[in-house]
C-alpha positions as CSV (number, residue, x, y, z in Angstrom):
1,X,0.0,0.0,0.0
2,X,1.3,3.7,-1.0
3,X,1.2,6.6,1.7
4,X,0.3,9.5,0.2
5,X,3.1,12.3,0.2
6,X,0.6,14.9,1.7
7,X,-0.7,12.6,5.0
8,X,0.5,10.0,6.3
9,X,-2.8,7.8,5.8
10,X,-2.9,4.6,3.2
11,X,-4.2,5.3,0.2
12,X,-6.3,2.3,-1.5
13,X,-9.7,0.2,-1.4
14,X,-11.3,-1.3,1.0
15,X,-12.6,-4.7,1.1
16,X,-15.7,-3.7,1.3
17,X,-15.0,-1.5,-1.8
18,X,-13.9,-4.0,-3.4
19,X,-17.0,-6.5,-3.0
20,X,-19.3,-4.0,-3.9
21,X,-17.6,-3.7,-7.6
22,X,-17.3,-7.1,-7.8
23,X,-20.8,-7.9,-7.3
24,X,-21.9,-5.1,-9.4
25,X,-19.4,-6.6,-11.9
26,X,-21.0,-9.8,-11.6
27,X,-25.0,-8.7,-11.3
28,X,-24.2,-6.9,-15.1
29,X,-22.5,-10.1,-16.6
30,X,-25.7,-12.5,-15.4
31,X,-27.9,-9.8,-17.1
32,X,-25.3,-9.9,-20.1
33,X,-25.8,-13.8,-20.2
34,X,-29.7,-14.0,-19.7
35,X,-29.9,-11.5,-22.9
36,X,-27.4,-13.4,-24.8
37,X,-29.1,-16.7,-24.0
38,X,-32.6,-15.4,-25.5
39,X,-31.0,-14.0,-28.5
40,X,-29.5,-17.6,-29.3
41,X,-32.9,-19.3,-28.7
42,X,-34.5,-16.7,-31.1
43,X,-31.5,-17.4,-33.6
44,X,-31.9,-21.1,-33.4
45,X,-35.8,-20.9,-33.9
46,X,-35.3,-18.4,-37.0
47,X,-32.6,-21.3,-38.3
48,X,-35.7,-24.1,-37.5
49,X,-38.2,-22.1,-39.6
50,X,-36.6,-21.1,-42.9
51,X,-35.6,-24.8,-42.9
52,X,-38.8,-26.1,-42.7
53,X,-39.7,-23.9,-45.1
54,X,-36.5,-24.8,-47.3
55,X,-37.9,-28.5,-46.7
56,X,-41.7,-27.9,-47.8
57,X,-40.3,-26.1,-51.0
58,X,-38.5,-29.5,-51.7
59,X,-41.2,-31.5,-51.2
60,X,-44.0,-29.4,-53.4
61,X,-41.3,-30.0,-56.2
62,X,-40.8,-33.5,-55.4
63,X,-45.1,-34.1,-55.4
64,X,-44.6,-31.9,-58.8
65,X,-42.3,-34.4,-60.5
66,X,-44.2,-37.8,-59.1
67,X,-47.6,-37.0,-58.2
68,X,-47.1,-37.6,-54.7
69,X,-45.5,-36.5,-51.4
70,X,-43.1,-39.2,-50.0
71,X,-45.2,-41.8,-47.7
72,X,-44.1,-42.3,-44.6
73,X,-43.5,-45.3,-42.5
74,X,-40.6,-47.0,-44.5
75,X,-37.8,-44.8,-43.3
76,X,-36.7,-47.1,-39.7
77,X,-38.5,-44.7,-36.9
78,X,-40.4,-45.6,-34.3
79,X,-41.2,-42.1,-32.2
80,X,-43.7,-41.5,-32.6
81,X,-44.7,-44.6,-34.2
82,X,-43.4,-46.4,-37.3
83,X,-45.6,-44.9,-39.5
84,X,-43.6,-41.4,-39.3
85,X,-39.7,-40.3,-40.2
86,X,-38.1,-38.3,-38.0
87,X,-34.7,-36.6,-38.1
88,X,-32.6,-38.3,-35.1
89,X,-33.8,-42.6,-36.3
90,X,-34.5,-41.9,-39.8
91,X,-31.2,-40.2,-41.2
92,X,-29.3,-41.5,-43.7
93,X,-26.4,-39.9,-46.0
94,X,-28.2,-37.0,-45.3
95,X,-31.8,-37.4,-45.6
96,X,-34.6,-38.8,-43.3
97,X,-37.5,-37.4,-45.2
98,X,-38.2,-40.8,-47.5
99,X,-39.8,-43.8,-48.2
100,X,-37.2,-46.6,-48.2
101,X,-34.4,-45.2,-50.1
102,X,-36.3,-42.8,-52.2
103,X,-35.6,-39.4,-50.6
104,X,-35.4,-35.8,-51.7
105,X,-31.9,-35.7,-52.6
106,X,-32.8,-33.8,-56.1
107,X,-34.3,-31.1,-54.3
108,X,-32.5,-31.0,-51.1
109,X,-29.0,-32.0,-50.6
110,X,-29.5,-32.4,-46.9
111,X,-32.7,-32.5,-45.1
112,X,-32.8,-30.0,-41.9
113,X,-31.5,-31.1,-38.8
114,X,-33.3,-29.3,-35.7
115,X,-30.7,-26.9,-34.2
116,X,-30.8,-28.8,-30.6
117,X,-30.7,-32.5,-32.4
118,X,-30.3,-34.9,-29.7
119,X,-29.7,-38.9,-29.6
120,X,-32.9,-39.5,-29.9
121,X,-36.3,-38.6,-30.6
122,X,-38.6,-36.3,-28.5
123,X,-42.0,-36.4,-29.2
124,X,-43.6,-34.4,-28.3
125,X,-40.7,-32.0,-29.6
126,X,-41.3,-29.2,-27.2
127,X,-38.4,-26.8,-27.1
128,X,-36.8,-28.6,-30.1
129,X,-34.4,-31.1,-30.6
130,X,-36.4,-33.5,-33.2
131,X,-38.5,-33.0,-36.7
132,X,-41.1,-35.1,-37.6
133,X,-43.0,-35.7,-41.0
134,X,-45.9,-38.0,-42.2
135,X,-47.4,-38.2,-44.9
136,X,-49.6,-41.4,-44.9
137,X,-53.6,-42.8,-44.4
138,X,-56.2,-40.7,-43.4
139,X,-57.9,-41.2,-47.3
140,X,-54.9,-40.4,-49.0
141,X,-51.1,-41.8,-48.5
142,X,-48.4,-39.5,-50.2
143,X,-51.8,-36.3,-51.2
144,X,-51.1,-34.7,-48.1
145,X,-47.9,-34.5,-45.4
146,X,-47.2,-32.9,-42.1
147,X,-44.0,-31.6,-40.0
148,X,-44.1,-31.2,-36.8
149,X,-41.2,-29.4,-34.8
150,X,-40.8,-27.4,-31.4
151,X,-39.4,-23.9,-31.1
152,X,-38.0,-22.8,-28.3
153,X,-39.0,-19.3,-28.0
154,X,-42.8,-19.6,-27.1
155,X,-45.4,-18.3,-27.8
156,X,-44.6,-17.5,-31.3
157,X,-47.0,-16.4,-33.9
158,X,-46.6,-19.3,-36.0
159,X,-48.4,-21.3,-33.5
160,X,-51.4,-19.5,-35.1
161,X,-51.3,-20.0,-38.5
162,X,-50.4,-24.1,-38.1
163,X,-52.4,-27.1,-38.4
164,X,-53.0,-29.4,-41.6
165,X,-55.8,-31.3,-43.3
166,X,-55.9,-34.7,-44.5
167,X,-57.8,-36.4,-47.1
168,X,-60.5,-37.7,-45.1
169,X,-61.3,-34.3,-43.3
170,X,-58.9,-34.9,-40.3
171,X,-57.4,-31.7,-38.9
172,X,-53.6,-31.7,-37.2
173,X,-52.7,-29.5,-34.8
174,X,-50.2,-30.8,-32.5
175,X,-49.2,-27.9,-30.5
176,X,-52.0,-26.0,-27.9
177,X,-50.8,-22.8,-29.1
178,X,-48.9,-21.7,-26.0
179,X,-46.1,-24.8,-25.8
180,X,-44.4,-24.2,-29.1
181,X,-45.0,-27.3,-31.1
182,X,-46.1,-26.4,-34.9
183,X,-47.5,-28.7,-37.0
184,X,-46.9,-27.5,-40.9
185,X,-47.7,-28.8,-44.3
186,X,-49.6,-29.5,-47.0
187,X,-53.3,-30.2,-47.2
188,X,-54.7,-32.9,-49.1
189,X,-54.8,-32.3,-52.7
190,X,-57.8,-34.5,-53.7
């Protein structure tokens, strides 16, 4: 510690000084955090939707080029039941939107991955982490399809604009419009 050259008292901080900044230091940095934390969950939700969006684009040109959206059910998932794909059991070289090895590789080189993609599927996928898509029965297999993903910045106006129609008058809607879960895609064409 100095003395000052005018008295002949320390010069300096005091502990208690000194805690004060630091907690102040440290209240600003948790406020820091929290802020960054929501702008990466609104980042990773803008990244969900324009690749949904990306993947329905692929698919209205796929059902353009064979008259049909792929079915379902022949892609090796079983959340939440066989008869869906879903991007954690049903990848493969890059796609999990397919029937058996027909995929969308000629109009999508890689099927979206959800931002959050964990080891395995969660269905419901609240807060992310798992796509879904079906697109068989209900009067019409491969006329009509369905994804279903989470976001993870809820509510979101999305959730009211989604839901889909199938063949035989069936309306999906998988989220209650406050948990995040949209269900997109295109109505039966019949």
């Amino acid at each position: 510690m100095k003395y000052s050259k005018y008295s002949r008292e320390q010069t300096g901080f005091t502990l208690i000084e000194l805690l004060v900044v630091i907690a102040i230091i440290g209240l600003l940095a948790s406020i820091v955090l929290v802020s960054l934390n929501k702008s990466r969950l609104k980042a990773r939700d803008a990244e969900r939707i324009a690749e949904i969006r990306q993947l329905q684009i692929a698919l209205e040109l796929y059902y353009d080029e064979n008259g049909a959206y792929p079915i379902s059910g022949n892609c090796g998932a079983t959340s939440p039941n066989t008869g869906w794909c879903n991007s954690v059991q049903s990848l493969s070289d890059g796609h999990w939107v397919r029937n058996g090895s027909v995929n969308l590789a000629e109009f999508l080189s890689v099927d979206p991955l959800d931002p959050k993609e964990g080891v395995s599927p969660n269905w419901t996928p609240v807060n992310g982490g798992t796509i879904f898509y079906y697109a068989n029965s209900y009067g019409g297999a491969g006329q009509w399809y369905m994804i279903v993903f989470g976001l993870e910045n809820y509510p979101h106006p999305l959730e009211n604009q989604d839901g889909v129609t199938a063949c035989n008058g069936q309306y999906f809607h998988y989220g209650s419009g406050s948990n995040g879960i949209i269900t997109l895609g295109g109505n039966c064409t019949f």
